[in-house]
N, C-alpha and C positions, 0 to 999 in steps of 0.2 A: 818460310813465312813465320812470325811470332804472334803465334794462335797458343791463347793456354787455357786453363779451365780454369775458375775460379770455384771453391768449393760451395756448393747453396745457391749459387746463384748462376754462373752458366758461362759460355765462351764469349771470350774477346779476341781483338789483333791489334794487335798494335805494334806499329812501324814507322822508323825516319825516313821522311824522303825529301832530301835538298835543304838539310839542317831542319826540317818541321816535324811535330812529331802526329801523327794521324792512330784513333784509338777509337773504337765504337763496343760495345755491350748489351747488351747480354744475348747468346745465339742460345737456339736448344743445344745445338748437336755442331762438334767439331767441323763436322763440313760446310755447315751455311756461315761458320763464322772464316772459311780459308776462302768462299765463293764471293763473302761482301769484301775481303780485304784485295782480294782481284779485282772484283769493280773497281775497288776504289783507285786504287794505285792506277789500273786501264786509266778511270778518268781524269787522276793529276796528271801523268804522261802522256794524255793525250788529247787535250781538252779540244773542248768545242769550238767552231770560230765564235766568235761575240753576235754573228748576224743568227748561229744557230740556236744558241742559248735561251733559254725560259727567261723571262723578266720575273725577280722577284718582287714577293708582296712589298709594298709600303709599309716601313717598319710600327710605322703608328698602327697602320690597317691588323699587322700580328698581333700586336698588345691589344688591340680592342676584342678581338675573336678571341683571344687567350683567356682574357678579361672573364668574356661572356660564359668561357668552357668553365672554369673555373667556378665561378659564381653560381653556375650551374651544378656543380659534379663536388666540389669540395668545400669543408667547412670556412664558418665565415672569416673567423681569425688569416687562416689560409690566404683568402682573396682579399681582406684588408693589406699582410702584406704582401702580397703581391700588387695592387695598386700601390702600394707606396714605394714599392721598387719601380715599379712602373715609369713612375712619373720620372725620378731620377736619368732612367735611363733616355724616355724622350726627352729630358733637358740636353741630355747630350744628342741624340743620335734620330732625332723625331723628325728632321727632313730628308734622311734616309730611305732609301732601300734595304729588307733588309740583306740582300746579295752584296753591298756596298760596307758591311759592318765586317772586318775581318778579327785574326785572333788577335792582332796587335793591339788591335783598338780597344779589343776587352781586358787584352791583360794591363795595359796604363789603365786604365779605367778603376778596374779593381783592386790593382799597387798605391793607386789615390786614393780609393775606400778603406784601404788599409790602416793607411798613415792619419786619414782625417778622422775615421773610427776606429775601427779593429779589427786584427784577421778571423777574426769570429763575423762580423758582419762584411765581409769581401765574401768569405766563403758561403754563405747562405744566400749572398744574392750570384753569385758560381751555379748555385744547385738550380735558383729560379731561373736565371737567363739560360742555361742549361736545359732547363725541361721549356721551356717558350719556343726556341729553336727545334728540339725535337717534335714539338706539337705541330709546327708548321711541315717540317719534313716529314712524317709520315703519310706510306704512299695515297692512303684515301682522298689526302689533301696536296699535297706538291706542290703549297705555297712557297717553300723555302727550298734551295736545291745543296749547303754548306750549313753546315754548325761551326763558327767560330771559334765554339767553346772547346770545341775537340781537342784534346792534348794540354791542354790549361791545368797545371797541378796547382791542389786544395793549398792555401797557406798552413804554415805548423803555426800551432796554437797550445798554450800552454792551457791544459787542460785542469781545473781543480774540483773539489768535489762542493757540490751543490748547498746553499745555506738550509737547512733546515730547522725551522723555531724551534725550541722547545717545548714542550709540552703546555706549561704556563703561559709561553705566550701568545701561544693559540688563546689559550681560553682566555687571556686578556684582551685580545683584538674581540673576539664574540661579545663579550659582556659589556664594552661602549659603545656596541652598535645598538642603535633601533629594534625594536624587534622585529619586521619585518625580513630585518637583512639577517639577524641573529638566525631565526630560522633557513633562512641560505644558506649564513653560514657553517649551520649543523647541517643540513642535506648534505651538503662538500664533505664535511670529515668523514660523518659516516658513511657514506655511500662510493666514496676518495673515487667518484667523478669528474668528469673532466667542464671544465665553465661550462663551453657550449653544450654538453650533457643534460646540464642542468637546466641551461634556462629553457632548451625544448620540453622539456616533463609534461608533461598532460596526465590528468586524471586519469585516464583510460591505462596510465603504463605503472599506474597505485593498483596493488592491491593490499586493502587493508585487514583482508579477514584473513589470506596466509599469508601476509607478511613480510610483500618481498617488492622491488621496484624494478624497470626494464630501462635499463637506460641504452641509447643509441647514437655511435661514434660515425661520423664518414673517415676513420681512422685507414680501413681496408683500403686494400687497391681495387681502384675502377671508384671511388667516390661514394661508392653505397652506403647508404643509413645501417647497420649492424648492430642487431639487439643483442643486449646482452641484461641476465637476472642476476639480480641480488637480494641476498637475507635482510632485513628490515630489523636491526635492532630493536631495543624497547625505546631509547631516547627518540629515534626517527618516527616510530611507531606514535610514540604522543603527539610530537609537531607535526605530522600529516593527518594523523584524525581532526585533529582542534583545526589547519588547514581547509580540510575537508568539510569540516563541519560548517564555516564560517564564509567558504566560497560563493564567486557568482556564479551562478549555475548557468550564463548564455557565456562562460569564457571557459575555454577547456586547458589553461594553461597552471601550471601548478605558484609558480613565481611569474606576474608579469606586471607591468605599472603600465600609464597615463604619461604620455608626451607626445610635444609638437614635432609636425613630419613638416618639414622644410618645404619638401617636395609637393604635398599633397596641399598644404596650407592649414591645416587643421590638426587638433587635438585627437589622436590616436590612441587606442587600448591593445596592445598585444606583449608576447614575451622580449625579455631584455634579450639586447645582441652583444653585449658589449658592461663590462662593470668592472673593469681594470682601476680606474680612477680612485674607486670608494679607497683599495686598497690604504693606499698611502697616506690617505686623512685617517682612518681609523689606527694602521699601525703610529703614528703621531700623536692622536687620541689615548693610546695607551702605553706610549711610552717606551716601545720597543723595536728591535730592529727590525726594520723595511721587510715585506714579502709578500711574494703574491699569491693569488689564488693555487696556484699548480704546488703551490709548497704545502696543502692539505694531502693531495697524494702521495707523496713523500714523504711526509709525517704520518702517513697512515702506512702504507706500506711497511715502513721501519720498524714502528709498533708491532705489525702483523709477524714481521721474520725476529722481531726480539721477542715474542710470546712462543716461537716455533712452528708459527702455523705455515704448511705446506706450500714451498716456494710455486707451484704448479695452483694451487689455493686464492693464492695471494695474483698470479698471473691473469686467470680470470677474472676476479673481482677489478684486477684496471684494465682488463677488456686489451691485452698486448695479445700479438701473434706471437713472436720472439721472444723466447724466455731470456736471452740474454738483454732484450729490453726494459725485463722487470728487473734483473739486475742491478743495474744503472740506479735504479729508485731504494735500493735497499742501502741502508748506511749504517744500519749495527752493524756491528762484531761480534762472527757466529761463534757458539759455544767452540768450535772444533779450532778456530782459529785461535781462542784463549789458549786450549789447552795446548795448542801446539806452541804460544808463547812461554805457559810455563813449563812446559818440558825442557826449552831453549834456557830459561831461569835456572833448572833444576842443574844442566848439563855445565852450564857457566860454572853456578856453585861448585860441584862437583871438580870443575877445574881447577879452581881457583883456590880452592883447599886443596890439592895434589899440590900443584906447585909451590906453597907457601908451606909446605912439611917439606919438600926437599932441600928449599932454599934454608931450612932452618937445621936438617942435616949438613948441608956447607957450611955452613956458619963455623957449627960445633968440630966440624974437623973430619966428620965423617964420610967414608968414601962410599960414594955411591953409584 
């Protein structure tokens, strides 16, 4: 059986059977992962008749329950796109079953997402149509009785490292904004929160007298809201007093405006969901190159591991599990990595003088 362990994360199996490749993840313990690749294998070998078989959900009916878990359990960014994947795939596959959806159909599917956008967008809607399937199959539910997606490898993507502004051009996108947004856009730096972070803030998660904010991700597994504290510089420390001081006292939202809800028909007060847009007018506005909200965290982080401050420091403050996730967001060049450039510098030199004294012994006739 090819059962193997993955480090951190737990057992797999994965096996061909009849040129297809079948792979499921993550077991506790070597034996439930040798006990599901027996199932499974029993049931390609020896399937059921058609009369005994479960009827699967209607592939619309999955997307809608998915929909709902989602919009329930995960941030909103999350369930936007996932609607928007959504839809794509009931253009294609929406008078379906989803029993009727195999892996063929996914993989042309995705080799077309490819080719019309990029293997960075096949692959993320991989992971989504990935976790849909599995939300239907698990046993509580046994809407779905097949993952399609099974044995489907990620495309290779040519991976580069993230634009990060400079320092100037942060503070030049800030300084043509309004002041309203201006103050948003100093909560972001300094507190190198995440959008949705922000715009949930509520007075209640200010303290102004010790000087520290709570902000809360549904970042965690299982969708939970997860507080996490931060130090409250002086710069944030003035814009949330003067905030504070200026607030309506029947709204408890720290950033929120006034607009029309489609849905309800009427003029609504609560926090933003959404403020991707402003980006792109203000970076235009000032004359610099394009970038979004999430490039405040990365400019902040960078600054934090170019001052030295403790990668484990730095971890908390963006609220990651995986220290190799804070990683990712660091883009100086540590002290240790310099030095081990110019030691490589020094060794060069070092060479390159040895051999241009011996070749200067040839020259002159002498034997060496």
């Amino acid at each position: 059986m090819s059962v193997y362990l993955v480090k951190g994360k737990g057992w797999r199996y994965d096996f061909t059977l009849k040129g297809t490749r079948h792979t499921e993840a993550w077991f506790k313990t070597k034996t439930e992962a040798k006990q599901a690749e027996a199932k499974r294998r029993e049931e390609l070998e020896n399937p059921k008749p058609a009369s005994e078989r479960a009827t699967d959900m209607g592939f619309l009916e999955l997307i809608n329950k998915r929909l709902d878990h989602v919009k329930a359990y995960k941030s909103n960014d999350y369930y936007n796109s996932y609607r928007y994947y959504a839809q794509k795939w009931l253009d294609r596959w929406g008078e379906l079953t989803s029993g009727e959806i195999d892996s063929q159909m996914v993989e042309a599917y995705l080799l077309e997402r490819a080719k019309k956008r990029s293997a960075f967008t096949a692959n993320s809607e991989l992971r989504y149509l990935r976790a849909l399937f599995n939300f239907g199959m698990r046993p509580q539910r046994g809407w779905v009785s097949v993952n399609p997606t099974q044995g489907i490898e990620f495309l290779p993507v040519e991976k580069r490292t993230k634009y990060v502004p400079p320092k100037e051009d942060i503070l030049r996108v800030i300084l043509v904004a309004d002041p309203d947004t201006q103050d948003y856009l100093w909560t972001l730096a300094l507190t190198m929160g995440r959008m949705g972070e922000i715009n949930r803030l509520t007075w209640e998660d200010v303290n102004l007298e010790e000087k520290w904010v709570v902000l809360y991700t549904r970042k965690k597994r299982g969708g939970h809201l997860t507080p996490r504290k931060i130090a409250m510089p002086e710069k944030l420390h003035e814009i949330l007093s003067r905030r504070h001081a200026r607030r309506d006292k029947r709204q408890p939202w720290v950033f929120m405006h006034r607009y029309w809800d489609r849905k309800k028909g009427e003029w609504v007060e609560g926090p933003y969901r959404d403020r991707k847009r402003i980006m792109s007018t203000l970076c235009k506005k000032a004359g610099v190159r394009y970038f979004r909200f999430h490039a405040f965290r990365h400019f902040g982080a960078s600054l934090l591991d170019h001052g030295n401050v403790p990668l484990g420091a730095i971890q908390r403050i963006l609220g990651h599990q995986n220290r190799s996730t804070t990683e990712i967001y660091l883009h100086s060049i540590s002290e240790a990595e310099r030095q081990a450039i110019r030691v490589l510098d020094c060794e060069m030199a070092e060479n390159s003088h040895t051999d241009s004294h011996t070749e200067t012994k040839k020259d002159s006739g002498e034997i060496t």
